[in-house]
N, C-alpha and C positions, 0 to 999 in steps of 0.2 A: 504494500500500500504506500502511494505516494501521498503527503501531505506534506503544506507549508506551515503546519502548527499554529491558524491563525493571522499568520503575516500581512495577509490578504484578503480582500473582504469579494470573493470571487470562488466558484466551485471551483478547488483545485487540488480533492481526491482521487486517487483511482490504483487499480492496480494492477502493471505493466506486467508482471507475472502470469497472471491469472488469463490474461490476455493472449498473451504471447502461445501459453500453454493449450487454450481454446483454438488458435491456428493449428497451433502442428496436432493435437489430436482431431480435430474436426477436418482441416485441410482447409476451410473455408475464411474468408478476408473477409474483418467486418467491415461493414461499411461505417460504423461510428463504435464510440462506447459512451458512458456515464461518468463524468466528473464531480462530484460532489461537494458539498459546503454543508458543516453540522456548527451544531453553536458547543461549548465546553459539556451540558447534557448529553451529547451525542444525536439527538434530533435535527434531523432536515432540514434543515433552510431552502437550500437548495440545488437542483440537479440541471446541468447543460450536457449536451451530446459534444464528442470530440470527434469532427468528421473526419473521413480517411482524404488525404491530400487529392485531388486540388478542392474539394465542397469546402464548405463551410457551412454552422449554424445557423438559421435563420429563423425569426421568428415569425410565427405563422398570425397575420392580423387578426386580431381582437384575442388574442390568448394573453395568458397569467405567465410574464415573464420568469417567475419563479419555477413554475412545472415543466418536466422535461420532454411531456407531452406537447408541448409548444411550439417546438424547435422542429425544423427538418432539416435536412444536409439536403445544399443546391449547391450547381456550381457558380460558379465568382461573376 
């Protein structure tokens, strides 16, 4: 699990591991993952998609910037 311990007021967990591990058993390239931001409780704040290069996040109009339901990966 990567995190910045707070540093940053931006979803910026996730775990490269766990990822990496889901390619080589699965064989399949995801197209995004989930970055997250908790508050010191550990609860949610908030979830962004990390797109697979060249997309990027986008947020889908009239949605809650906070849910990660939000977001789609388009390209640039």
């Amino acid at each position: 699990m990567i995190s910045t311990a707070g540093k940053i007021n931006a979803p910026a967990e996730f775990d490269p591991p766990e990822i990496v591990a889901n390619r080589v058993e699965t064989g399949e390239i995801p197209d995004s993952f989930m970055a997250e931001q908790r508050c010191a409780s550990k609860r949610l704040i908030r979830a962004r998609p990390i797109c697979a290069h060249p997309k990027t996040a986008s947020l889908i109009a009239g949605k809650d910037v906070d849910k990660p339901g939000s977001y789609q990966c388009t390209e640039p």
